[in-house]
C-alpha positions in Angstrom: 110.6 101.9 181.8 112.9 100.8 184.5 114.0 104.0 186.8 117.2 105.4 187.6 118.5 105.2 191.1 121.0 107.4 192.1 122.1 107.2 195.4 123.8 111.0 196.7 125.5 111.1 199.8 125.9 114.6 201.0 128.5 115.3 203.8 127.5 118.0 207.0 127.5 121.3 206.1 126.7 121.0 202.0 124.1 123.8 201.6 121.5 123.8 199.3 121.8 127.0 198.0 118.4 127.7 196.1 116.2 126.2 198.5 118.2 126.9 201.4 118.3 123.6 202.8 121.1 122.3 205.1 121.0 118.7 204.9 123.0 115.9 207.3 124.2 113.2 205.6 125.5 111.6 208.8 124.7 112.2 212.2 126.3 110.5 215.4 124.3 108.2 217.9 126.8 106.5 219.9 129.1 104.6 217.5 126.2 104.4 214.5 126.4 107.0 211.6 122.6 107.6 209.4 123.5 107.8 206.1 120.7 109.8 203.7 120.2 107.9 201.0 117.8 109.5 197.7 116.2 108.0 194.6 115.3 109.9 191.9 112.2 109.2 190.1 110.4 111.6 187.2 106.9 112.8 187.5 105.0 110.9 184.8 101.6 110.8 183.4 99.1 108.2 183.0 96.6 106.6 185.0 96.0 105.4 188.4 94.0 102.9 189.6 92.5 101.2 192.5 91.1 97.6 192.8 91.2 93.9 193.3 94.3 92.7 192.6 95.2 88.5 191.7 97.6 86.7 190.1 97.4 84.5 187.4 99.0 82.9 184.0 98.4 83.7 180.1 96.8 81.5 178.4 97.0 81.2 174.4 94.3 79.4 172.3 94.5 77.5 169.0 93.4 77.3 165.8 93.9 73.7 164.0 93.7 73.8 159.8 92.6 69.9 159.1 92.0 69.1 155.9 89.3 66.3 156.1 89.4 63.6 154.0 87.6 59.7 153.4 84.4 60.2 155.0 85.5 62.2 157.4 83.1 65.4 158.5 85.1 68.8 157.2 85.6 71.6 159.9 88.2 73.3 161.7 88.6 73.3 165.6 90.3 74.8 168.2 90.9 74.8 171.8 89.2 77.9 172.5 87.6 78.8 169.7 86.3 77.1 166.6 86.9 78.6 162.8 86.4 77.4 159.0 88.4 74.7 157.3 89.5 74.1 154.2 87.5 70.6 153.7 86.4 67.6 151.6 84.1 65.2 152.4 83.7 61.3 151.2 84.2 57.7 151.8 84.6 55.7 149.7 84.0 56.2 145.6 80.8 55.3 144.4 79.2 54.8 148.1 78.2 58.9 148.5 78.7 62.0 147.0 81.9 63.9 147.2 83.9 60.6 147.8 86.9 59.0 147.5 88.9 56.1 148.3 92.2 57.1 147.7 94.3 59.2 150.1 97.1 62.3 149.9 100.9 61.8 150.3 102.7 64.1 152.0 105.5 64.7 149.9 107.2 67.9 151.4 106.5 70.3 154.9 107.6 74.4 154.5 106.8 74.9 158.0 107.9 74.1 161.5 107.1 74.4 165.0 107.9 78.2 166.4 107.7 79.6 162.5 105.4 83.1 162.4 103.5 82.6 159.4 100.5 84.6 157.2 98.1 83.9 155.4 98.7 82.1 152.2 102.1 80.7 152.9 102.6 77.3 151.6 102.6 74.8 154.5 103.0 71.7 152.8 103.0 69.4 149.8 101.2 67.0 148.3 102.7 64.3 145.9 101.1 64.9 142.2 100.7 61.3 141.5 98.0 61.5 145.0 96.5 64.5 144.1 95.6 63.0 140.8 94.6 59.9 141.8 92.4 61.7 144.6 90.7 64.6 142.1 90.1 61.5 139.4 88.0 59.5 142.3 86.3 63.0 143.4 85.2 63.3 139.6 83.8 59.9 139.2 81.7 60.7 142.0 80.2 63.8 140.0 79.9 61.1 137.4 77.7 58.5 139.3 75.8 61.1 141.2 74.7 62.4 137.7 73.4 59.3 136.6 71.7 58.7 140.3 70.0 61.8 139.8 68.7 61.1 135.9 67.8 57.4 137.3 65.8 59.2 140.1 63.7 61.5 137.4 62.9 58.6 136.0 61.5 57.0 138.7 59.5 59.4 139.5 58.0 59.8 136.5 56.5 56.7 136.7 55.6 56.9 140.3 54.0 59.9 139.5 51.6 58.1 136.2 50.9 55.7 138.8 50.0 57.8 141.7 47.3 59.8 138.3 46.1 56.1 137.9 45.3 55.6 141.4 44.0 58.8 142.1 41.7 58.5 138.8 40.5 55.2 139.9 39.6 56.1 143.7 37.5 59.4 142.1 35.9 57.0 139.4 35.2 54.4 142.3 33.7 57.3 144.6 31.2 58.8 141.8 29.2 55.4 141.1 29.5 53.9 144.6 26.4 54.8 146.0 24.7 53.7 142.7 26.5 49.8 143.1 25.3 50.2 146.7 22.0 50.6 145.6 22.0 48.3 142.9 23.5 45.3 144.9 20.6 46.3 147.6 17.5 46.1 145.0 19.3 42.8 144.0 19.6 41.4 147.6 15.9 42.5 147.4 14.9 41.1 144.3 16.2 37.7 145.2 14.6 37.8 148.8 11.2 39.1 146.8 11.4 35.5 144.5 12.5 33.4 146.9 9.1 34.1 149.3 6.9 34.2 146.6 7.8 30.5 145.1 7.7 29.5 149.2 4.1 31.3 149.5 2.8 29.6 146.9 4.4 26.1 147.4 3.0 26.8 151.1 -0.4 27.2 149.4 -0.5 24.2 147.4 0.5 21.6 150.6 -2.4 23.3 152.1 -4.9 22.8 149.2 -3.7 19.2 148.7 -3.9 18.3 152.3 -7.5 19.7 152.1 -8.2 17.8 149.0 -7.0 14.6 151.0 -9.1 15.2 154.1 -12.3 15.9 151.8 -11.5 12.5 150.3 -9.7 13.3 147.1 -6.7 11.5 146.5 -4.0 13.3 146.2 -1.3 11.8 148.6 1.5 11.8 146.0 1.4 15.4 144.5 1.2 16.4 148.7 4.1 14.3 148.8 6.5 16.2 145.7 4.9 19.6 147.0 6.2 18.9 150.6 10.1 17.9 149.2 9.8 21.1 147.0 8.2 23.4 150.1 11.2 22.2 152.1 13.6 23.1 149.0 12.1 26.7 148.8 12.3 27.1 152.3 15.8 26.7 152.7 16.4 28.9 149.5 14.7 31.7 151.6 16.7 31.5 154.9 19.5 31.7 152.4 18.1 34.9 150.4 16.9 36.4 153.9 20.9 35.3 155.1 22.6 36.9 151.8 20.3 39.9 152.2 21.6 40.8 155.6 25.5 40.1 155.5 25.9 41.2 151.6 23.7 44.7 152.4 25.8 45.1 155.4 29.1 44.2 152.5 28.0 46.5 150.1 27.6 49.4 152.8 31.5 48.6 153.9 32.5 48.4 150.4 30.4 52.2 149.4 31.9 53.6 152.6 35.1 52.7 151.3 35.1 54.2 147.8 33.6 57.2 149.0 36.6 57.6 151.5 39.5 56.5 149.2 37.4 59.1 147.0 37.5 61.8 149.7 41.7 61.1 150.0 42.2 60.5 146.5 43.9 64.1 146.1 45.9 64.3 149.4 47.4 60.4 148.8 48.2 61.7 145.4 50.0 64.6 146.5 51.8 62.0 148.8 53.1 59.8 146.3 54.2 63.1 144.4 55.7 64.5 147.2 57.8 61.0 148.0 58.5 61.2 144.0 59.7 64.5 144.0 62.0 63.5 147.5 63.8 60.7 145.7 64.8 63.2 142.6 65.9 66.3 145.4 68.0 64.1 147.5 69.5 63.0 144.4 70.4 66.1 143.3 71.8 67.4 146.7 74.1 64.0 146.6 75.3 65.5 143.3 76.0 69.3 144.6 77.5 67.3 147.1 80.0 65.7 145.0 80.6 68.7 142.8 81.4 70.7 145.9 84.2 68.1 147.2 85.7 68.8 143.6 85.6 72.3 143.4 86.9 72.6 147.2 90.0 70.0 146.8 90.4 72.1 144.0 90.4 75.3 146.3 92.8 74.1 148.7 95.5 71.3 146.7 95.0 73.2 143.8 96.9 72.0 140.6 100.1 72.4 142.4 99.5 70.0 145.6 100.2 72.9 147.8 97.8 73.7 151.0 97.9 76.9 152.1 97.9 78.7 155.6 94.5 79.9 156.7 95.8 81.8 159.8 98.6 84.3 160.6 100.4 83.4 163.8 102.9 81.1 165.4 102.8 77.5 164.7 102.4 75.4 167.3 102.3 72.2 166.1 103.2 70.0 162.5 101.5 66.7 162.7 102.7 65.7 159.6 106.1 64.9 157.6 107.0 64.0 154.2 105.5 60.5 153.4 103.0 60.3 155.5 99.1 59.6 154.4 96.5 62.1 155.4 94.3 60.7 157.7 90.3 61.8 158.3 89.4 64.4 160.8 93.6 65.0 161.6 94.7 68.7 162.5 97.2 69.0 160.1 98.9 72.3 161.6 98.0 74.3 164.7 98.6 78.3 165.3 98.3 80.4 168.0 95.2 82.2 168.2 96.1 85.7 168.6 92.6 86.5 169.4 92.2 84.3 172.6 95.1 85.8 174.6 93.7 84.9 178.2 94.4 85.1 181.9 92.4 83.3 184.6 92.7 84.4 188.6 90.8 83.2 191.0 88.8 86.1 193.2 87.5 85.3 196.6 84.0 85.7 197.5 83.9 89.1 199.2 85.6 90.3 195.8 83.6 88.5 193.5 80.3 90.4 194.1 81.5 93.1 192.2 82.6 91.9 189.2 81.0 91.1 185.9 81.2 90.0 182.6 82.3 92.9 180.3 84.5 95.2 183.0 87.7 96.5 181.7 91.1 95.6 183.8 94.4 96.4 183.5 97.0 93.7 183.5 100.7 93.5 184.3 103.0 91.0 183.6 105.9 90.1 185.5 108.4 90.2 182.7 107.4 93.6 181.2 107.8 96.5 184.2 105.9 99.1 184.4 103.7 98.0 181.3 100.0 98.0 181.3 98.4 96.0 179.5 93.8 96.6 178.9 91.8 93.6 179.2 88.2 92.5 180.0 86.2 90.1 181.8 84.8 87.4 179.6 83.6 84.5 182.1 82.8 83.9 185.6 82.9 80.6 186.6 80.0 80.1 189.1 81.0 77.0 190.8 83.6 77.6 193.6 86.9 76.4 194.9 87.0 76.1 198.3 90.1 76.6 200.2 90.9 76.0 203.7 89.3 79.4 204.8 88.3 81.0 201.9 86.0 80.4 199.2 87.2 81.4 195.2 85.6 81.6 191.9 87.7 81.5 188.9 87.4 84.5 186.3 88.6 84.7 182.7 89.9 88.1 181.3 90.9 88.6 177.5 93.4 91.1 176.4 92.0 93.5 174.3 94.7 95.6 173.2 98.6 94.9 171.7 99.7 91.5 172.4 103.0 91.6 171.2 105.9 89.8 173.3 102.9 87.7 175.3 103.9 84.2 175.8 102.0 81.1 176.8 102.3 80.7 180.9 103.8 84.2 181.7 103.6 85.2 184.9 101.5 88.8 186.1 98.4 90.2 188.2 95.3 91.3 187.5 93.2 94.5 188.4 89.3 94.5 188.6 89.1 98.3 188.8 86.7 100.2 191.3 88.3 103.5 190.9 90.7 105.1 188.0 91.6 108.6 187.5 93.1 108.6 183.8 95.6 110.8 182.1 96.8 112.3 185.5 100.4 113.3 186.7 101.6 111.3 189.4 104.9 110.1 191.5 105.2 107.7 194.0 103.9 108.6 197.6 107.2 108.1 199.3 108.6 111.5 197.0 105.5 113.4 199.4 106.6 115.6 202.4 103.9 116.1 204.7 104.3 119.4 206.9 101.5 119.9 208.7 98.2 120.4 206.1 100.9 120.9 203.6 102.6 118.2 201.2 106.1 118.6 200.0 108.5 117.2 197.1 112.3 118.0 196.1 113.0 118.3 193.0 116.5 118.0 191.5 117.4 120.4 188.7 119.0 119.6 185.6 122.4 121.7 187.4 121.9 119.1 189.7 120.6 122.0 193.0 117.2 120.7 195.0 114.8 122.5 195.7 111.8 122.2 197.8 108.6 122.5 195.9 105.1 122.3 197.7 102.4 120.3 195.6 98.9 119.9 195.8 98.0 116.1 195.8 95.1 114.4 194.7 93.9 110.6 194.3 96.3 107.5 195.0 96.2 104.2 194.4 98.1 103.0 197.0 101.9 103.5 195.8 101.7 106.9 193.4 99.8 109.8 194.7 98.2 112.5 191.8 99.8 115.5 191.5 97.8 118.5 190.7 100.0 120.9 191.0 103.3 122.5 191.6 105.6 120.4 189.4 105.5 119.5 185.5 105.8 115.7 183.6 109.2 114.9 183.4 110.6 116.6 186.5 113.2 115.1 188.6 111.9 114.6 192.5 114.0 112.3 195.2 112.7 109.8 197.9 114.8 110.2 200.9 115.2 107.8 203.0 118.2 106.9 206.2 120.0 104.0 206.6 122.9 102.9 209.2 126.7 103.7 207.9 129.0 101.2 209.0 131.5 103.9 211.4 134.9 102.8 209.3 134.2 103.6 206.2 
């Protein structure tokens, strides 16, 4: 509230009568006259406060409502702070869930930039023959996903007989692998057995022949067939003695083997359920998908084509007009975010120390006098701005209490309080006569006499001193002060 000045010019000899005050209102010095001049001013109530003081501008924040279409990620955004959307998801019909390829014509816009809106109001309007078109592609998408997700159950189903068949074979493999080990082993054996026995005895019979021979018996020509059959037999037991060692050393591989795939038999089987059982759930999320498009185009167009205001506050921008197509991932209208009403000051170095995130300031604008406004530090920035002598950090304060009238870019100062005496009476310091250890005010009556009333002062804050006692709230005192009257007037 603005205060009254009142300027009284008293002339020499007007007496005060109750407080028995003569006072000059012009006294000579050479040519000059001093004029007295007064102000009135009440004795209020409130608080005073002392602390850093900086200036700054208000900042507003955003809210954007996009309605995201064609592939397009759904989600609202904002410059300072980020919020649901009203949002649909695709690209085009048939590729993924919840898709479509057809777009939304604008056909009409309720709102414009500067309008205060509310939740629910219509903002704008869809053409029918879009919103049909659009909710017909959405609903085909249901459509395929359903069948993508019965085509999926099906496949798994037979991945999963096949994964049993497998997992059968490896444990029938496992249980009669050591017994074909040992059988192909006493084989390998058996033949190494028959093959040295027919070259032991062929080996005998050259020997007897050639004995025969040397004692004079004749017998050169059955020495002869023996010798091509001993060289037979002996390379059919290098062979058997060969097989022996490299098929043994196969047949341990191969037992190895079926006893592992044994072993692993359950947890690859669980694997090929599990990769089953993937196919079928992200089928069936690809069709929740699709159904959720639906039933949030629904939500927001609605059978009407109308979208609807998410927010309540000023709009701020309309990016579309009638005829135009919706585009993916486009703010469609943007309000101002009544909750992100900030104020950013830069506070030097020696100040900054004693400041923190979460300490409540008071704030004054330039175009409201004499109104306080609450607020609270919500960021520090800790990288500097150097000056030419000073160093600065900038901090962020919110306003945390009526907003009303508060404009983007309006001027005003700050307060980081260090001391506050709340709910105090108080008048400005220049209304205080000091005499001596005693402090002074006048205070005009409603009959319009003054009266000199001794107080008993308390905490200022620099410009209005507390009063503790000796007058009341509302109370009329003066601030006197003497200025040069021009001698002809």
């Amino acid at each position: 509230m603005k205060k009254k000045k009142i300027i009284l010019c008293l002339l020499i000899g007007v007496v005060v009568s109750l407080a028995s005050v003569s006072v000059l209102a012009y006294q000579a010095t050479g040519k000059d006259k001093i004029e007295t001049v007064y102000k009135e001013v009440a004795v209020e109530k409130g608080n005073l406060t002392v602390g850093v003081t900086e200036s700054g501008s208000v900042t507003i924040g955003t809210l954007e409502q996009e309605l995201s279409i064609e592939g397009a990620s759904s989600g609202t955004t904002g410059s300072t702070q980020s919020a649901a959307s009203q949002g649909m998801t695709g690209t085009a019909s048939g590729t993924s869930s919840g898709s479509s390829s057809e777009s939304l014509e604008v056909e009409e816009v309720y709102v414009s930039v500067g309008q205060q809106v509310a939740v629910g109001d219509p903002l704008l309007k869809f053409s029918s023959e879009s919103v049909k078109a659009y909710r017909d592609s959405l609903e085909d998408a249901v459509t395929e996903a359903g069948a993508s997700v019965s085509e999926a159950s099906l496949a798994s189903e037979q991945q999963k007989l096949e994964a049993g068949y497998a997992y059968n074979l490896s444990v029938a493999e496992g249980s009669v692998a050591e017994a074909n080990y040992q059988a192909t082993l006493e084989e390998l054996a058996e033949n190494l057995e028959d093959a040295q026995e027919a070259f032991d005895e062929s080996a005998a019979l050259v020997n007897y022949y050639q004995e025969q021979i040397d004692a004079g018996v004749d017998l050169s020509e059955s020495l002869s067939k023996e010798q091509e059959n001993y060289n037979k037999l002996y390379t059919r037991l290098l062979s058997a003695q060969n097989s022996y060692t490299t098929k043994s050393i196969e047949a341990e591989a191969a037992y190895e083997k079926a006893l592992l795939s044994s072993e692993n038999a359950g947890s690859q089987y669980n694997v090929d359920i599990s990769g089953a059982d993937s196919e079928v759930k992200a089928a069936q999320e690809t069709l929740e998908e699709a159904k959720e498009a639906l039933e949030e185009f629904d939500a927001c167009v609605g059978e009407d084509g109308i979208l609807y205001a998410e927010y309540t506050g000023t709009i701020m921008a309309v990016n579309y007009e009638a005829g135009d197509t919706l585009s993916s991932d486009t703010s469609i209208v943007t309000f101002s975010n009544d909750e992100e009403v900030t104020m950013s000051v830069s506070v030097s170095e020696e100040d900054i120390v004693n400041i923190a995130v979460g300490d409540v300031v008071n704030i004054e604008l330039t175009a409201y006098e004499d109104v306080t406004y609450t607020g609270e530090v919500i960021g520090i920035d800790t990288s500097s701005s150097s000056g030419s002598s000073t160093v600065s950090y900038e901090v962020t304060v919110a306003f945390t209490g009526d907003i009303t009238g508060i404009y983007t870019d309006m001027t005003g100062n700050v307060t980081f309080i260090e001391k506050q005496v709340e709910n105090v009476l108080y008048v400005s310091n220049k209304a205080i006569i000091g005499e001596g250890v005693a402090s002074y005010v006048k205070v005009k009556d409603t009959d319009r006499t003054i009266r000199k009333v001794e107080v008993e002062t308390g905490f200022s804050d620099g410009v209005n001193v507390e009063i503790i006692s000796g007058v009341s709230e509302g109370e009329t005192v003066l601030i006197e002060s003497q200025v040069k009257a021009d001698e002809t007037e």
